[in-house]
DSSP file (Angstrom, degrees, kcal/mol; ACC not computed):
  #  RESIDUE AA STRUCTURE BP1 BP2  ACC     N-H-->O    O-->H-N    N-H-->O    O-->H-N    TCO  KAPPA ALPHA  PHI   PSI    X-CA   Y-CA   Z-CA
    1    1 A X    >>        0   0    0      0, 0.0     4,-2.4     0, 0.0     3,-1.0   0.000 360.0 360.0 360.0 -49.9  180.8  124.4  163.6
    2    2 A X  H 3>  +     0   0    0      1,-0.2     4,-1.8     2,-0.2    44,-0.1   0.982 360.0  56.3 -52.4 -50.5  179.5  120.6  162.5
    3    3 A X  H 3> S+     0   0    0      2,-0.2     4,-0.7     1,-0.2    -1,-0.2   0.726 113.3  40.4 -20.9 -48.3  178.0  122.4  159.2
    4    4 A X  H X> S+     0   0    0     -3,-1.0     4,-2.7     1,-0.2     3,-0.8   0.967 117.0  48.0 -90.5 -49.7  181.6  123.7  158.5
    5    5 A X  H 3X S+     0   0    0     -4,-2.4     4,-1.9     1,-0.2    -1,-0.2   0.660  93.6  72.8 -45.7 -28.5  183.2  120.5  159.5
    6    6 A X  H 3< S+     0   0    0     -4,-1.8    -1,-0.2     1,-0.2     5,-0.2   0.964 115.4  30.1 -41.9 -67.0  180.8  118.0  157.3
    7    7 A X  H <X S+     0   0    0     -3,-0.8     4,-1.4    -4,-0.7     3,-0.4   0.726 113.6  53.1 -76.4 -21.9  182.7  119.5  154.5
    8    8 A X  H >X S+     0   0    0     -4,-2.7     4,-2.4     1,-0.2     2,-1.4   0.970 110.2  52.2 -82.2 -59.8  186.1  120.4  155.4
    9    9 A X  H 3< S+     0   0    0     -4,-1.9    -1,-0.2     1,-0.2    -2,-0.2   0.356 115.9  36.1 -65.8  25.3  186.8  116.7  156.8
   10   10 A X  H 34 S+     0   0    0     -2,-1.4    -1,-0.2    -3,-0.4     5,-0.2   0.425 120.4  47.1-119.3 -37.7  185.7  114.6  153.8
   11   11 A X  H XX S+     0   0    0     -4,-1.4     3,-0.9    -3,-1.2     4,-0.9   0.902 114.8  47.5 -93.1 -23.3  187.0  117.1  151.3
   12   12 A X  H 3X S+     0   0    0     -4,-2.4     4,-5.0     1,-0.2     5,-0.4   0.926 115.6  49.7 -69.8 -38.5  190.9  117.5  153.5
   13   13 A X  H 34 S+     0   0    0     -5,-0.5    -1,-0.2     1,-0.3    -2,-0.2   0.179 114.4  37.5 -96.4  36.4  191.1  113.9  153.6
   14   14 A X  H <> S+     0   0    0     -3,-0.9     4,-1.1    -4,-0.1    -1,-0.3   0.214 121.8  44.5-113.2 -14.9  190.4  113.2  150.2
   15   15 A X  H  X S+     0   0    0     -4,-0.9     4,-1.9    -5,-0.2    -2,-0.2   0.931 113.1  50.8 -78.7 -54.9  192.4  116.1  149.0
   16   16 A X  H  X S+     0   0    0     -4,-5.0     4,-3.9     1,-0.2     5,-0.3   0.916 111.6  53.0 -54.0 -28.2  195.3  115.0  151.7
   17   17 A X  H  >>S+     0   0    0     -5,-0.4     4,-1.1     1,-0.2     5,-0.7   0.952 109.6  51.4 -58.9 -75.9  195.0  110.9  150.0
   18   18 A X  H  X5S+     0   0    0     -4,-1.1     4,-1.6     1,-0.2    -1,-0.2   0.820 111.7  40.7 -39.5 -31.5  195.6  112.5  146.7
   19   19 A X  H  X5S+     0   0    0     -4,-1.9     4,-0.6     2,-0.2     5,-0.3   0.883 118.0  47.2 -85.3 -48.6  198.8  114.5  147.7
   20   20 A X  H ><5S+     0   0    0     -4,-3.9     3,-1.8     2,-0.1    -3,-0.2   0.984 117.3  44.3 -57.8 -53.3  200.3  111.6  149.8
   21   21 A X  H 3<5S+     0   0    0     -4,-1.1    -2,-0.2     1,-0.3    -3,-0.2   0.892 101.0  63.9 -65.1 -45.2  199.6  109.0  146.9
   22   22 A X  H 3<<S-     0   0    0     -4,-1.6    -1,-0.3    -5,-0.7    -2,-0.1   0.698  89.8-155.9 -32.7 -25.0  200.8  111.1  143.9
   23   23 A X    <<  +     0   0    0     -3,-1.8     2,-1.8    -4,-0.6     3,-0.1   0.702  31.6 157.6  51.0  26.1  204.2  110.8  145.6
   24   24 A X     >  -     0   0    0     -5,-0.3     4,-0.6     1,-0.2    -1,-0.2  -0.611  60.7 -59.3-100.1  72.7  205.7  114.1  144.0
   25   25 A X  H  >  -     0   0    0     -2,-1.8     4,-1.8     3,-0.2     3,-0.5   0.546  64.1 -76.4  70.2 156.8  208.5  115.0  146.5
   26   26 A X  H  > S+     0   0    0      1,-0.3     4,-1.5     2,-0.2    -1,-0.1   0.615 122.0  58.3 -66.5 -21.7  208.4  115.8  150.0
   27   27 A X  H  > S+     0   0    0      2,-0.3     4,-1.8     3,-0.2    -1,-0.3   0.830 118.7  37.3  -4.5 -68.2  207.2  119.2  150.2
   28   28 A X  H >X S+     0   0    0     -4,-0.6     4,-1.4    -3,-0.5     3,-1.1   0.968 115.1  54.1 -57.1 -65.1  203.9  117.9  148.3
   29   29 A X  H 3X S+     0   0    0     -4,-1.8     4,-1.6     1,-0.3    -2,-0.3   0.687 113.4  44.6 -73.8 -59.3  204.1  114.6  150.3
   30   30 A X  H 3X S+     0   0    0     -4,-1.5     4,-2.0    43,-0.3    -1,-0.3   0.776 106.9  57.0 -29.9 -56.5  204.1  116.9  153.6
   31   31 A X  H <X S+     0   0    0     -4,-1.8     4,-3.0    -3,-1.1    -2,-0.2   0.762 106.5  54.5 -21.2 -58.4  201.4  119.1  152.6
   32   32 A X  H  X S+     0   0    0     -4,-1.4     4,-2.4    -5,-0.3    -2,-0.2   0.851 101.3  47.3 -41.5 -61.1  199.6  116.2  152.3
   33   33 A X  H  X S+     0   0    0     -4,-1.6     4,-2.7    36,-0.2     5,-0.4   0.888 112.6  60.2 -70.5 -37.4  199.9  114.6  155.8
   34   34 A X  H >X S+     0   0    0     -4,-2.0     4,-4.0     1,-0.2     3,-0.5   0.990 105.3  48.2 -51.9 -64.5  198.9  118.8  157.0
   35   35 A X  H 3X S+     0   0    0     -4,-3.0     4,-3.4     1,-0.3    -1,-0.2   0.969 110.7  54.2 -55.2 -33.1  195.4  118.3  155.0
   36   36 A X  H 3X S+     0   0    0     -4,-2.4     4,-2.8     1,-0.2    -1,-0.3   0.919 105.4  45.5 -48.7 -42.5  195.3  115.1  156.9
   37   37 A X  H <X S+     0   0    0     -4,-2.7     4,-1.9    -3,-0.5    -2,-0.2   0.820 115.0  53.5 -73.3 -41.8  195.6  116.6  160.4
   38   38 A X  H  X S+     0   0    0     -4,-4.0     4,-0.7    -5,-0.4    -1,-0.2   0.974 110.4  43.4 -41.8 -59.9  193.1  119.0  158.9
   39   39 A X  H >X S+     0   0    0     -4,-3.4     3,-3.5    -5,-0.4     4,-1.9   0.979 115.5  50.7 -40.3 -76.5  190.7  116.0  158.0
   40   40 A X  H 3X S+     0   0    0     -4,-2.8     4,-1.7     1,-0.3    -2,-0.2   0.670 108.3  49.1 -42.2 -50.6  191.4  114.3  161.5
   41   41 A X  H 3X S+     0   0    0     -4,-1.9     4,-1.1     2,-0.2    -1,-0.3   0.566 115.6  48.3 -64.7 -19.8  190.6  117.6  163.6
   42   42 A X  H <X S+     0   0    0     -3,-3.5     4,-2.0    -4,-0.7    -2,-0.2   0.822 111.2  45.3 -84.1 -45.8  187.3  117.9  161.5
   43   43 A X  H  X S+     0   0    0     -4,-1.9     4,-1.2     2,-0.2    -2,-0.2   0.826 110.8  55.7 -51.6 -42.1  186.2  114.3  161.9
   44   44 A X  H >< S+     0   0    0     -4,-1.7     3,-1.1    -5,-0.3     4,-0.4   0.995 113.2  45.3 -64.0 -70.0  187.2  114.9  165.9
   45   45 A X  H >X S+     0   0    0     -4,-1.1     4,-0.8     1,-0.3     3,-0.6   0.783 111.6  49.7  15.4 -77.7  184.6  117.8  165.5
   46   46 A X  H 3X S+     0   0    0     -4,-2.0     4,-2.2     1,-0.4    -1,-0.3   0.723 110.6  49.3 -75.2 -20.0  182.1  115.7  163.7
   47   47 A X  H <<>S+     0   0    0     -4,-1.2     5,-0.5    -3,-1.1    -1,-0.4   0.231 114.3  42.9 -93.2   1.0  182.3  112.8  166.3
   48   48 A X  H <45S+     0   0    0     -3,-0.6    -1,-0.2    -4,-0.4    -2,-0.2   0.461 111.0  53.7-111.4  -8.6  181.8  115.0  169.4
   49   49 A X  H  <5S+     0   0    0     -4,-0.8    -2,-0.2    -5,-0.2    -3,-0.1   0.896 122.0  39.4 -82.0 -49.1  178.9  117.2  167.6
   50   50 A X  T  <5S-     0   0    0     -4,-2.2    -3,-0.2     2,-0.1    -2,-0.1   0.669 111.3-118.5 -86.6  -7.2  177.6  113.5  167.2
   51   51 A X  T   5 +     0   0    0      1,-0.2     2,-1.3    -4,-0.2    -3,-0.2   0.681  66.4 137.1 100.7  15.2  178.4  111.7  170.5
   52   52 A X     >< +     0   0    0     -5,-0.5     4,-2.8     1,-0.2    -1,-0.2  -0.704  31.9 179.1-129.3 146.1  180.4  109.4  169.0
   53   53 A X  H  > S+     0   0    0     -2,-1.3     4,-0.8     1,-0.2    -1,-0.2   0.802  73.9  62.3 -79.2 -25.4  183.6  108.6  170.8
   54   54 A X  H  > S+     0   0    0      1,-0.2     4,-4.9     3,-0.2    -1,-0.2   0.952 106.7  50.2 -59.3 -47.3  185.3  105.8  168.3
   55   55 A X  H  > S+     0   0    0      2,-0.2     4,-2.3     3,-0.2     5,-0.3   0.923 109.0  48.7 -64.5 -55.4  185.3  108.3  166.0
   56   56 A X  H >< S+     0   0    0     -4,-2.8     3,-2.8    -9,-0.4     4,-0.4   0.620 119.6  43.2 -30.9-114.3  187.2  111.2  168.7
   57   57 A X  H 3X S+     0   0    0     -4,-0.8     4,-1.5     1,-0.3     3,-0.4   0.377 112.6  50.7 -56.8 -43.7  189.8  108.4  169.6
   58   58 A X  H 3X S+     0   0    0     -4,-4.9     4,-1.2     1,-0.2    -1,-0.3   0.885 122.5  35.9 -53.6 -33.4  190.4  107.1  165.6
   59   59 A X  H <X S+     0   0    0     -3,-2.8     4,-0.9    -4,-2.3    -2,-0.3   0.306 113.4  53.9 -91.6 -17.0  191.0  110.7  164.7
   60   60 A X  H  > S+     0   0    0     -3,-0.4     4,-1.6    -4,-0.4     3,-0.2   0.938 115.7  43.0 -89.5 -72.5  192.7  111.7  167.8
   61   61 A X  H  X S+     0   0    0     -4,-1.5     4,-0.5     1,-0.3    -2,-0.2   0.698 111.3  52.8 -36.9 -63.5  195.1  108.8  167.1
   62   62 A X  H >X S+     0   0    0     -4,-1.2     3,-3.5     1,-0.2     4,-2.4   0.910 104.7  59.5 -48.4 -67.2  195.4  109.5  163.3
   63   63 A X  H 3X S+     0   0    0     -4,-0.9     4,-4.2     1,-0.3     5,-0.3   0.872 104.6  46.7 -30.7 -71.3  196.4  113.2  164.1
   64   64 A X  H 3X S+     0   0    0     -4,-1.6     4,-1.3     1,-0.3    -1,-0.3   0.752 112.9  51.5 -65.2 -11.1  199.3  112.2  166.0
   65   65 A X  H << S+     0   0    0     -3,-3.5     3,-0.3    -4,-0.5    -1,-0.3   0.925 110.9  50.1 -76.6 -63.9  200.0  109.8  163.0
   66   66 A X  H  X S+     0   0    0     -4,-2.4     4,-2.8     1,-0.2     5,-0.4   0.957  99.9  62.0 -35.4 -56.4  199.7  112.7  160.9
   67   67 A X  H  X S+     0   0    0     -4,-4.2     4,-2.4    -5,-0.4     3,-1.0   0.972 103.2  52.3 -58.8 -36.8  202.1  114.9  163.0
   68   68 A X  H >< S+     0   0    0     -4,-1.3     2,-2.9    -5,-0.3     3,-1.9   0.373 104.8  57.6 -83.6-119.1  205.0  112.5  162.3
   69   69 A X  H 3> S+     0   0    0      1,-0.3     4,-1.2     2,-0.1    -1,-0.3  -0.174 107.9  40.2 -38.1 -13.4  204.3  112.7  158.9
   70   70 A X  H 3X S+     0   0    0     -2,-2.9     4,-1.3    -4,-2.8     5,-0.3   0.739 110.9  61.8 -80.2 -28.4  204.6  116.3  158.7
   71   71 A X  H XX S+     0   0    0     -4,-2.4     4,-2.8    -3,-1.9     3,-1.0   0.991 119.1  30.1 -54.5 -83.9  207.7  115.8  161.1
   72   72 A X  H 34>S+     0   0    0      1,-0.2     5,-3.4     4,-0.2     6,-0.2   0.766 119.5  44.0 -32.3 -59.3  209.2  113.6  158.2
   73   73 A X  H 3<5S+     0   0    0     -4,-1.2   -43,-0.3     3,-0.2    -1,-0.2   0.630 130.8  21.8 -84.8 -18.4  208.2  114.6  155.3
   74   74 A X  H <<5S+     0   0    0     -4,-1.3    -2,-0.2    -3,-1.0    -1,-0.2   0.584 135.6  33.1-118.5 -26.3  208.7  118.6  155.9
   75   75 A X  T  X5S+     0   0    0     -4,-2.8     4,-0.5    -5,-0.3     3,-0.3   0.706 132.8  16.1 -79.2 -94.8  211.3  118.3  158.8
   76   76 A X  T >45S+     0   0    0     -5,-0.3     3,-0.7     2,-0.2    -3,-0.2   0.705 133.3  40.9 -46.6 -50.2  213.6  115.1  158.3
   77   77 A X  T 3><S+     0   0    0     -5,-3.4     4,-2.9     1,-0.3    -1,-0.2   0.789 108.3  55.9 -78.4 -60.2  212.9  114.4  154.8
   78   78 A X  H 3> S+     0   0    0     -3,-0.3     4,-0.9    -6,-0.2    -1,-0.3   0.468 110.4  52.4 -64.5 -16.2  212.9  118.1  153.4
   79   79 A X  H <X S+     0   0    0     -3,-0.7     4,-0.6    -4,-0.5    -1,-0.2   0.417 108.9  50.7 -87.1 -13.4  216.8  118.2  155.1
   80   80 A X  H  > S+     0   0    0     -3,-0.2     4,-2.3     2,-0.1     5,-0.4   0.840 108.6  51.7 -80.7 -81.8  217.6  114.9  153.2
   81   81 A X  H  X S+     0   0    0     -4,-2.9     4,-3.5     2,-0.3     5,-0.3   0.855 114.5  37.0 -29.1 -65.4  216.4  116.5  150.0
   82   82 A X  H >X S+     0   0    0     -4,-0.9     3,-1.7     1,-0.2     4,-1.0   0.782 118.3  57.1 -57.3 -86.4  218.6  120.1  150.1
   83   83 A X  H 3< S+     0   0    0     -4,-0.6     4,-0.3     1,-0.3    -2,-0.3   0.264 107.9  37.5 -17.1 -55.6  221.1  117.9  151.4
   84   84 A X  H >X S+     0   0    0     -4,-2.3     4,-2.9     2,-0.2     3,-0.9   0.868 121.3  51.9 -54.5 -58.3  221.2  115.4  148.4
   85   85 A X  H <X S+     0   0    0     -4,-3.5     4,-1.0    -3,-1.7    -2,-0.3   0.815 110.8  51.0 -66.2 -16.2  220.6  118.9  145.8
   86   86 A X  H 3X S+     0   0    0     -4,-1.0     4,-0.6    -5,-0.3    -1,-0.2   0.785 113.0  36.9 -62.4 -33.4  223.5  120.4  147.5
   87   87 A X  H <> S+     0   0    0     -3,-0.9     4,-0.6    -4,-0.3     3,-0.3   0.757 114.5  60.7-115.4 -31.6  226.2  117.5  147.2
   88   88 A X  H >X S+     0   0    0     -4,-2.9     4,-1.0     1,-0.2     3,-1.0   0.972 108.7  43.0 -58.9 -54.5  224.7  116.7  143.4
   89   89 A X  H 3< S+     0   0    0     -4,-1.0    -2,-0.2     1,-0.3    -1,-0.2   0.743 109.6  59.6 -77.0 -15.2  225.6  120.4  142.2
   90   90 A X  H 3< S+     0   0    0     -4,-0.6    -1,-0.3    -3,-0.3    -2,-0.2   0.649 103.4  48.5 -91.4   1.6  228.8  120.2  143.8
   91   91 A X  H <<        0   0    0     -3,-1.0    -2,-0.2    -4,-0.6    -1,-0.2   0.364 360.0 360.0 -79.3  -6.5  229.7  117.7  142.0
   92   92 A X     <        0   0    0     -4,-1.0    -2,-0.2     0, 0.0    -3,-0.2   0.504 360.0 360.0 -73.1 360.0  228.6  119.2  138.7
């Protein structure tokens, strides 16, 4: 399980970086904050394979940081977004 985690949490939280900073709508932008919570749960992994607890508790913390961001950006955000393309085409 550390083996798999070495890779998946360095490569979801550079992948998740890329998606949040690119900014291309909330759907991407959401997507993003998921490969984070990915990162974060692999880093939580790699700090309990390795005894170290800052790392649990940065990553535990970050997750829940993450979860609102998928709560925004894919809940609240994504409701904004139809909401705005809805009231644009009925005004075309």
């Amino acid at each position: 399980m550390e083996h798999v985690a070495n890779w998946v949490a360095p490569i979801a939280t550079t992948l998740a970086a890329l998606l949040v900073a690119a900014n291309l709508g909330a759907r991407i932008t959401g997507i993003g904050f998921i490969a984070f919570a990915v990162g974060s749960v692999g880093w939580m992994v790699i700090g309990a394979a390795t005894g170290q607890a800052s790392l649990i508790w940065q990553n535990a913390v970050l997750l829940l940081v993450n979860i609102l961001g998928v709560w925004r950006w894919l809940g609240l955000r994504a409701r904004y977004d139809k909401g705005a393309a809805a009231a644009t085409r009925a005004t075309l």
